[in-house]
C-alpha positions as CSV (number, residue, x, y, z in Angstrom):
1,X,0.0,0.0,0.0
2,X,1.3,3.2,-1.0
3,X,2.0,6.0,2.4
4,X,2.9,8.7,1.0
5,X,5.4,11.4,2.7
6,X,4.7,15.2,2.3
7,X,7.0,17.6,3.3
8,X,7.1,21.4,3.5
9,X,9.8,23.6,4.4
10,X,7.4,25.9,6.1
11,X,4.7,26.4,8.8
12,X,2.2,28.2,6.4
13,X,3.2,25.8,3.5
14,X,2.0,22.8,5.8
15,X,-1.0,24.6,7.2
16,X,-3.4,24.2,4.4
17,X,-2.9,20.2,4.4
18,X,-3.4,19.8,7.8
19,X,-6.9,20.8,6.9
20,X,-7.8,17.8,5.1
21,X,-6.0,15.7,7.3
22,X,-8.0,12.8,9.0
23,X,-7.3,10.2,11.7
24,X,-4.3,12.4,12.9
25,X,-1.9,10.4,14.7
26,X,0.7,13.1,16.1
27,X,4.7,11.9,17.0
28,X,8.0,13.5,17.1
29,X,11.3,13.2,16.4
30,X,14.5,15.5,16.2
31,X,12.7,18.0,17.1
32,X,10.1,17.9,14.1
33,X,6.3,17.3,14.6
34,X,4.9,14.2,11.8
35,X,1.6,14.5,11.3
36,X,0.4,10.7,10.5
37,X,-3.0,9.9,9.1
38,X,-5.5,9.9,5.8
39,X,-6.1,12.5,3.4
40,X,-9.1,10.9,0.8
41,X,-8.3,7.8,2.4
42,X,-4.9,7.8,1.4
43,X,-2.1,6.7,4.3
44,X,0.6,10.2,4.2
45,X,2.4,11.3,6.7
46,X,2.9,15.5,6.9
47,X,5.5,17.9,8.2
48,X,7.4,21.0,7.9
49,X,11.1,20.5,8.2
50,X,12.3,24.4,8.7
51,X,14.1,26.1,5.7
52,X,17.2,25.1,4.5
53,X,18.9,21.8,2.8
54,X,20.1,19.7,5.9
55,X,16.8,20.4,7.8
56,X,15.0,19.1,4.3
57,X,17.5,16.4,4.6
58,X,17.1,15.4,8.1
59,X,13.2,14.9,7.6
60,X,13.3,12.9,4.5
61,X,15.4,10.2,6.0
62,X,13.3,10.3,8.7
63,X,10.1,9.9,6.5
64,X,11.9,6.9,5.4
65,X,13.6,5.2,8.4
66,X,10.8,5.8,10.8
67,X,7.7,6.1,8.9
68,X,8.3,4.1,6.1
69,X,6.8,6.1,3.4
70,X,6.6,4.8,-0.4
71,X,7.4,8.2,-2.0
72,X,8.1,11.8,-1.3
73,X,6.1,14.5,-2.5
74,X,8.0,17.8,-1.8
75,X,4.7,20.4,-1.6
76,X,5.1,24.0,-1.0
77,X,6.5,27.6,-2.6
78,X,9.1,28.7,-4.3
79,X,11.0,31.4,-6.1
80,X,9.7,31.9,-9.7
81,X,13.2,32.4,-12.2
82,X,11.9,31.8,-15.8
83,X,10.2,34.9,-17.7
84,X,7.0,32.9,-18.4
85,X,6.9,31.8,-14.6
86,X,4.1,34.2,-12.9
87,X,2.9,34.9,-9.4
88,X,0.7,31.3,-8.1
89,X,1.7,29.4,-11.1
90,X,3.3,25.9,-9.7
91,X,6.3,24.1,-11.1
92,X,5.9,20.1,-11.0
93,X,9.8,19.2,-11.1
94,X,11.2,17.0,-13.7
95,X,15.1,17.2,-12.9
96,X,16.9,19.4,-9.9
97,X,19.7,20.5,-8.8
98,X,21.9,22.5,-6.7
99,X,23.0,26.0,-7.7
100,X,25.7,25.9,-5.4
101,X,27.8,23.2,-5.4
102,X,30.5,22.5,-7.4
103,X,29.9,20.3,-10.6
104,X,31.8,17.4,-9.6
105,X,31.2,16.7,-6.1
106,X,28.0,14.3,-6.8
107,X,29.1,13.1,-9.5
108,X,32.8,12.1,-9.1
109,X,31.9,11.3,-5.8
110,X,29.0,10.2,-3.5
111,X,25.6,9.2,-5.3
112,X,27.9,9.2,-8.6
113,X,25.5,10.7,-10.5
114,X,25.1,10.2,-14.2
115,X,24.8,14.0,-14.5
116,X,24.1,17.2,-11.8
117,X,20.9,16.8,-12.1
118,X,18.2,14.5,-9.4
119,X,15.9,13.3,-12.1
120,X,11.7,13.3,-10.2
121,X,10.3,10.1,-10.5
122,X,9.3,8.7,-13.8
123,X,5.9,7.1,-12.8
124,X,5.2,10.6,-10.7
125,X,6.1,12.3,-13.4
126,X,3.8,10.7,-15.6
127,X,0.7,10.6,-13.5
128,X,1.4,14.4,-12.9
129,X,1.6,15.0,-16.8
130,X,-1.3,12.9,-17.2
131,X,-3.5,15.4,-14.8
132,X,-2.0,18.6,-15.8
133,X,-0.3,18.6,-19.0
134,X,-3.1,21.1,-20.6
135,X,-2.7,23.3,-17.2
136,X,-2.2,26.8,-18.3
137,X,-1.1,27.4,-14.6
138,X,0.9,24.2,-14.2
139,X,4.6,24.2,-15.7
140,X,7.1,20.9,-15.7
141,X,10.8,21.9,-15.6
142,X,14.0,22.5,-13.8
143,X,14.3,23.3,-10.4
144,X,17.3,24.4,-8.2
145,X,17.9,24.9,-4.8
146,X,20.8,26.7,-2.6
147,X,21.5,28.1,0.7
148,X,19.8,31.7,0.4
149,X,16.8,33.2,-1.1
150,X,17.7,34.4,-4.3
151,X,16.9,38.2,-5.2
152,X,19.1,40.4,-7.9
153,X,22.5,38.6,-6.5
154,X,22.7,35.6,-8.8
155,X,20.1,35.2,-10.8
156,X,21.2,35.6,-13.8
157,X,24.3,33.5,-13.4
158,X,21.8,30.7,-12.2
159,X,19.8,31.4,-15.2
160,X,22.2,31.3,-17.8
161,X,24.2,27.6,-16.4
162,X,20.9,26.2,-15.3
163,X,17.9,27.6,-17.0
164,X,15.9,26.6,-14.5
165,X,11.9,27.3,-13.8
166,X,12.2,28.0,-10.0
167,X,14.4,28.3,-7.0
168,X,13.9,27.4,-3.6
169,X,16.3,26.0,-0.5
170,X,15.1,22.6,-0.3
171,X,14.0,20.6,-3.0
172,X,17.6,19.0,-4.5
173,X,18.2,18.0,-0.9
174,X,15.2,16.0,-0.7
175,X,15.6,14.9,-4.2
176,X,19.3,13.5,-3.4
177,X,18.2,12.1,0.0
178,X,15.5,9.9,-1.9
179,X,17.7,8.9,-4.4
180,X,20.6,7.3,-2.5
181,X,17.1,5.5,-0.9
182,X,15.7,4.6,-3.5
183,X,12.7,6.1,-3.0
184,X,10.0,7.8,-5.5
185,X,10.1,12.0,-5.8
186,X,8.5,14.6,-6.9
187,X,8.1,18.6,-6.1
188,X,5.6,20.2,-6.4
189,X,6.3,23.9,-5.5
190,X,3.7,27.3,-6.5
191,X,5.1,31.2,-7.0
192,X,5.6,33.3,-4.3
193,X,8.3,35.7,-6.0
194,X,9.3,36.9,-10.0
195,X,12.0,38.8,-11.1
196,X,9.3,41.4,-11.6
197,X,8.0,41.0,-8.0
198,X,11.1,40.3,-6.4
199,X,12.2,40.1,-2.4
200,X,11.3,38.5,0.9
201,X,8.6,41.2,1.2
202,X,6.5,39.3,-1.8
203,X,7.3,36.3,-0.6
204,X,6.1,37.1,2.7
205,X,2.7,38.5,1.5
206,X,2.2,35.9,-0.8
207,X,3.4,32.8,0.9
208,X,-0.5,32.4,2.1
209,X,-2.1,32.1,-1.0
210,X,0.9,30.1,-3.0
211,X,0.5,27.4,-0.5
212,X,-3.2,26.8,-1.1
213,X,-2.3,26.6,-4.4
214,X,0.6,24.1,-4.2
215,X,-2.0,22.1,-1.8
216,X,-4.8,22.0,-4.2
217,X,-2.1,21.1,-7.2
218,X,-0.6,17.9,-4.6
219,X,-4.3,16.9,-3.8
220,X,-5.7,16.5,-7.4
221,X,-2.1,14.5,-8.1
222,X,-3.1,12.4,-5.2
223,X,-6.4,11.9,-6.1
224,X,-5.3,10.2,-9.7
225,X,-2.2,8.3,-8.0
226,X,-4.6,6.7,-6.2
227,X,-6.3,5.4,-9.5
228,X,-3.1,3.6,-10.5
């Protein structure tokens, strides 16, 4: 039976979940709070790991080790970094990476990837194409992930090496924890912040309403995963 992990970096990106939660079962560990119990009948467990990669890193393996979830679905907001990317669109993630680390490190080294990119899960992938591939508020694409919110400073040097859709502080270190696992990922991750509407200040106002939006995107995936 599939259990399926969702984890936000956030408070508010977690909040509107918790609201079709059922059955709660509540537990914690290294100092998280896991929210276990059924959203349409389907077994997930919830959480909010705090911001940044190792504490995204940190909840994943414990998702796995402890919980024993099937697949990670990474839910929440992000940084919008293409032109065509607008405020409350969502990017469904078909590859990641991380914008700051050198080129060589995973893939000379520790997972040995093929390439710098964390591919999402194919099946995922599919099923999310499947729902939302005529969406003209859903994009599939690139996403990267470092250790600051990303402004003016750098992004157009992450544009031009990555050409990425969005940007966020998580998502590659949930993608890499779940693929020295094993384990199915995808992100799915909606516009707080454009180069047009850029800073903390948008994100901050708009963090609310992106969140809904990523949750209602993750729920309607869930919904046909569960057909398959």
């Amino acid at each position: 039976m599939k259990k399926i992990g969702i984890l936000c970096a956030g408070d508010e990106e977690l909040a509107p979940f918790l609201l079709h939660l059922e059955n709660v079962k509540v537990s914690n560990k290294a100092m998280l709070k896991f929210y276990e119990g059924l959203i349409d009948d389907i077994p997930v467990v919830l959480l909010y790991s705090g911001v940044c990669k190792v504490n995204a890193a940190i909840a994943s393996q414990i998702l796995i080790d402890f919980y024993n979830v099937t697949m990670i679905i990474n839910a929440g907001v992000a940084g919008g970094m293409n032109e065509k990317i607008e405020l409350f669109d969502t990017v469904i993630s078909t590859q990641i990476a991380y914008h700051d680390v050198d080129d060589g490190i995973l893939t000379e080294f520790h997972p040995w990837l093929p390439s710098i990119y964390f591919d999402a899960d194919k099946y995922l992938l599919d099923v999310a194409k499947n729902v939302f591939s005529n969406h003209p508020k859903i994009y599939f694409g690139r996403m990267v992930t470092g250790k600051k919110f990303i402004e003016d400073d750098g992004r157009d040097v992450i544009n031009a090496k990555y050409s990425p859709l969005s940007v966020d502080m998580e998502t590659a270190s949930i993608a890499h924890v779940c693929h020295v696992n094993k384990i199915p990922f995808i992100a799915i991750r909606s516009i707080t912040d454009t180069a047009n509407h850029i800073g903390k200040q948008n994100f901050e106002n708009n963090c609310k309403k992106a969140s809904i939006v990523a949750k209602d995107v993750t729920l309607s995936f869930l919904k046909d995963l569960n057909m398959y």
